[in-house]
VOGUKOL-465581 format. One record per residue (C-alpha): residue in three letters; x, y, z. Coordinates in steps of 0.02 Angstrom, whole numbers. Example, Ala and Ser with C-alpha at 12.3 -4.5 7.8 and 13.67 -1.06 7.14 Angstrom:
<sites>
['Ala'; [615; -225; 390]];
['Ser'; [684; -53; 357]];
</sites>
This chain:
<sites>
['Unk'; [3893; 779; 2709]];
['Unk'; [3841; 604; 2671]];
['Unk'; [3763; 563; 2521]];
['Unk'; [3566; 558; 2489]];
['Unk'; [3519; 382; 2446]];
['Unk'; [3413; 332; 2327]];
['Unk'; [3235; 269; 2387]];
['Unk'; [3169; 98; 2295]];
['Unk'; [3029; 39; 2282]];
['Unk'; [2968; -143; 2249]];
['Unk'; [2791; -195; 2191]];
['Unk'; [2765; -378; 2177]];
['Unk'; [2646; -490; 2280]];
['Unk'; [2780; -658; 2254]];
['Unk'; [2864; -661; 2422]];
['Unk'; [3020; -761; 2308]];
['Unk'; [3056; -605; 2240]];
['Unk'; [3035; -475; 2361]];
['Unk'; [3141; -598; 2475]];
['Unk'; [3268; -600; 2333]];
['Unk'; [3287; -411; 2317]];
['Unk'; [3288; -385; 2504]];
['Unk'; [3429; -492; 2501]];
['Unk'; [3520; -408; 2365]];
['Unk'; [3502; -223; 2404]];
['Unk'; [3547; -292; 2601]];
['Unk'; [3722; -266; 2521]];
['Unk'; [3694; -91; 2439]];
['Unk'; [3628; -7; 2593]];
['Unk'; [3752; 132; 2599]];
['Unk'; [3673; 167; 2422]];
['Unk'; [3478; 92; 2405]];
['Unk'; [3330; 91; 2519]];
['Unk'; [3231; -30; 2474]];
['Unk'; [3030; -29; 2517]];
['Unk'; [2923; -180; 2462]];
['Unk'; [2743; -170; 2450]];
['Unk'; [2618; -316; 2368]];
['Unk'; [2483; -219; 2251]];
['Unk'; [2442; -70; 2174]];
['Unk'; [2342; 28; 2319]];
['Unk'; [2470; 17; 2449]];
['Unk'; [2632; 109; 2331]];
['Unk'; [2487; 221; 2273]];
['Unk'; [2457; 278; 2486]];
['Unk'; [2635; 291; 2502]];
['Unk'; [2676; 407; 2373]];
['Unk'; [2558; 528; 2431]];
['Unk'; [2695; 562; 2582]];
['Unk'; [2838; 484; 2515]];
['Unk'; [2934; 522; 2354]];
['Unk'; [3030; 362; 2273]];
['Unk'; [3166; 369; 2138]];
['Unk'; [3150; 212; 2054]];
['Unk'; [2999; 107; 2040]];
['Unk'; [3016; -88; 2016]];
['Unk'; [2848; -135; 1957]];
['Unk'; [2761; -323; 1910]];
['Unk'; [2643; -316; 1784]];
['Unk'; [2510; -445; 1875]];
['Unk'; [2463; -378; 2023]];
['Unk'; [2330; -450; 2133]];
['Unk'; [2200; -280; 2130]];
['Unk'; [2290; -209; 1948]];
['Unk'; [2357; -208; 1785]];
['Unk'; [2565; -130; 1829]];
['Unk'; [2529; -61; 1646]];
['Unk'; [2389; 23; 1695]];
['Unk'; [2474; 71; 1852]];
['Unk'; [2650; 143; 1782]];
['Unk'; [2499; 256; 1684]];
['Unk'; [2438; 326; 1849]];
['Unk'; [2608; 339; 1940]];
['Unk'; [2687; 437; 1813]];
['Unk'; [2553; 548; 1772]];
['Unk'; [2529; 578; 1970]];
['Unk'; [2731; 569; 2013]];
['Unk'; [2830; 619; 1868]];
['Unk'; [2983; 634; 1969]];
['Unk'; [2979; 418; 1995]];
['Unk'; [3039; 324; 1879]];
['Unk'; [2994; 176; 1822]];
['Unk'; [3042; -9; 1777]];
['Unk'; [2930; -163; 1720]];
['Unk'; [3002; -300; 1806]];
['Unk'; [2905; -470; 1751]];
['Unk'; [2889; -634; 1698]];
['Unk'; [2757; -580; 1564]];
['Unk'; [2847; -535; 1424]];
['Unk'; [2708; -499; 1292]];
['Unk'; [2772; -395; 1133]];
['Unk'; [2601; -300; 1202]];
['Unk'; [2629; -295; 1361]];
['Unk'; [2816; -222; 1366]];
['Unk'; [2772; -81; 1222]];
['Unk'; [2610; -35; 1302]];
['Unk'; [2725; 8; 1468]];
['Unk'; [2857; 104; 1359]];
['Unk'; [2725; 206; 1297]];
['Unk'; [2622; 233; 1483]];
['Unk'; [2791; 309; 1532]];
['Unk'; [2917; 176; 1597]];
['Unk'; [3087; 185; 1590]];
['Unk'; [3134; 9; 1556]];
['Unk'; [3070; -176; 1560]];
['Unk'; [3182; -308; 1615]];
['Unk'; [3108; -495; 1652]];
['Unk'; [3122; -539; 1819]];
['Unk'; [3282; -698; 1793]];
['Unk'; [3406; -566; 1743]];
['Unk'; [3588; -573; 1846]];
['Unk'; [3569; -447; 1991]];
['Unk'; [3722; -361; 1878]];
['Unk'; [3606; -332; 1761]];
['Unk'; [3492; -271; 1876]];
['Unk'; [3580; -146; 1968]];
['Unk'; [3664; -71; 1824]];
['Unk'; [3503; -49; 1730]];
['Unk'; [3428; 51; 1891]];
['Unk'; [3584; 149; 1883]];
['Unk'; [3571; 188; 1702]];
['Unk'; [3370; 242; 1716]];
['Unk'; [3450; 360; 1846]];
['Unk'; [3550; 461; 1713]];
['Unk'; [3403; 454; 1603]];
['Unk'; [3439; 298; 1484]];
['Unk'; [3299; 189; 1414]];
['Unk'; [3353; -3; 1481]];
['Unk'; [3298; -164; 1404]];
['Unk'; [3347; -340; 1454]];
['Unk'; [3448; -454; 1302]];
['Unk'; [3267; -561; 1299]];
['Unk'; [3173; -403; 1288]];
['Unk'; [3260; -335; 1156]];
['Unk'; [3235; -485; 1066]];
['Unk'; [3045; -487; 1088]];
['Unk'; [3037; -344; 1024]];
['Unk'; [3156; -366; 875]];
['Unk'; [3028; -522; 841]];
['Unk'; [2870; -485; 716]];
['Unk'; [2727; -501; 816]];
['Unk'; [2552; -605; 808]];
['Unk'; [2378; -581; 827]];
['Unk'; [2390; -677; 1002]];
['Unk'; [2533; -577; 1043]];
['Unk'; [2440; -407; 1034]];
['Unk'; [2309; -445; 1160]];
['Unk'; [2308; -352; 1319]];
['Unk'; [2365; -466; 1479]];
['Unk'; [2231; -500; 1589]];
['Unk'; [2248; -455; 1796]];
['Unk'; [2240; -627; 1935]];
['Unk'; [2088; -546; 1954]];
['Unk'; [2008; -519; 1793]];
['Unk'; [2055; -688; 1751]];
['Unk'; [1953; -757; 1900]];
['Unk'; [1796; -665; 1828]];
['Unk'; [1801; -710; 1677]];
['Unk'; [1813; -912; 1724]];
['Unk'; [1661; -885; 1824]];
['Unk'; [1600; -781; 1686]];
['Unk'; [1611; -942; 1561]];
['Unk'; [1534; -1061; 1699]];
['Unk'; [1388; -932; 1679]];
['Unk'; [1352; -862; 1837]];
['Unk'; [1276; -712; 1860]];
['Unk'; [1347; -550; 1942]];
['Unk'; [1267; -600; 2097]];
['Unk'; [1337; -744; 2116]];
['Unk'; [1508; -696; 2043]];
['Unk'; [1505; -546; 2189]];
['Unk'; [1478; -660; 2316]];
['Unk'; [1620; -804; 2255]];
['Unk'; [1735; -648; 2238]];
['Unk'; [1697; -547; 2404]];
['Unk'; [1672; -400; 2279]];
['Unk'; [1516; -279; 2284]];
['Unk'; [1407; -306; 2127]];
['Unk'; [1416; -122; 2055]];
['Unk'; [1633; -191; 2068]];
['Unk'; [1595; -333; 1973]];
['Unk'; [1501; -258; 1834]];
['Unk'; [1635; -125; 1837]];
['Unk'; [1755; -251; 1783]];
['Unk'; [1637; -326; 1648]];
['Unk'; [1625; -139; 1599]];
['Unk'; [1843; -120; 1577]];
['Unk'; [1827; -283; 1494]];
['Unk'; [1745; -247; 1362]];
['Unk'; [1842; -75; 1342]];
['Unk'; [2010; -168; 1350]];
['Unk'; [1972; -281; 1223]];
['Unk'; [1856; -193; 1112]];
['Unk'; [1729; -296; 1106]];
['Unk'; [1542; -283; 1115]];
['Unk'; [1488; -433; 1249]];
['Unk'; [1561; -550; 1371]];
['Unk'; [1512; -674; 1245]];
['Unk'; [1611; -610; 1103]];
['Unk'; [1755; -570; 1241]];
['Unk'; [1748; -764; 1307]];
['Unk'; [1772; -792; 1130]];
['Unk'; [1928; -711; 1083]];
['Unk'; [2003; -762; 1243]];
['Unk'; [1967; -930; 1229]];
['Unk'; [2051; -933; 1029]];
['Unk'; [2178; -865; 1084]];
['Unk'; [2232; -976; 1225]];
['Unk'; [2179; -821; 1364]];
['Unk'; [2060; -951; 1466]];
</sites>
């Protein structure tokens, strides 16, 4: 009987990198199958029907935050594991993705070596870091550090946000409803702990955000 492979899945909208893993795991067919998919809603539809044994997982997504999103995936499919695979290495970032269930972080330049044996090891239940990850985290953090990373999206708000435009206006420029929109402003403000845009603008801006 041949053996079950193991289903992976990809989600990252830089076609570089999906193009780089389809290229890799070409040669580990007999043992991976790879599936790619570009944002958060898309891996969310297909694990309704479809159960995947190792998640690959970008932090900025074009309609998410992947740290929000390992959240929801492991909470929903506790059977897929997963793996923050990203340029943003954030002391923040990679701790708050450890702690929302992941099963590793490793930044997206690592040797495919590297790669492949730290999907193998999440398989028999090890914890896997990259060398720089390990040393981010080994390295005393700062204020600037400890922020949450903001989404492509979020980011595009809040620029239009500090040219002051209105909701409207911002719903329109964004193809977004306006009940969306303030929805956003709404997580904002919860994400940061803050009490206004304008104190929000604020932080971001002394912190080198925006």
């Amino acid at each position: 009987m041949a053996k079950q492979k193991i289903t992976l899945a990809l989600v990252d909208d830089h076609p570089i990198v999906i193009e780089g893993l389809k290229s890799l795991f070409a040669h580990q067919q007999e043992k991976y199958n790879l599936v790619c998919f570009g944002d958060g809603h898309t891996i969310l539809s297909f694990l309704e029907h479809n159960a995947v044994d190792v998640l690959l997982l970008d932090i900025a997504l074009p309609d998410t935050n992947g740290v929000d999103l390992c959240k929801i995936i492991r909470s929903q499919y506790p059977d897929t594991l997963v793996i923050g695979l990203s340029n943003q290495a954030e002391h923040s970032t990679i701790l708050q993705m450890l702690h929302n269930g992941a099963s590793g972080f490793l930044l997206k330049d690592v040797p495919a070596e590297e790669l492949l044996s730290g999907i193998a090891d999440v398989l028999e239940g090890e914890v896997v870091l990259s060398k720089e990850v390990k040393k981010i985290l080994a390295t005393p953090t700062t204020a600037a550090q400890q922020l949450p990373s903001l989404t492509k999206r979020e980011k595009q708000l809040l620029l239009l946000l500090a040219q002051g435009k209105t909701t409207v206006v911002i719903a329109e420029e964004l193809f977004l409803s306006k009940l969306t929109v303030d929805t956003y402003r709404k997580n904002l403000l919860q994400k940061f702990e803050v009490k206004n845009i304008a104190e929000l603008l604020m932080l971001l801006v002394e912190h080198k955000m925006l």
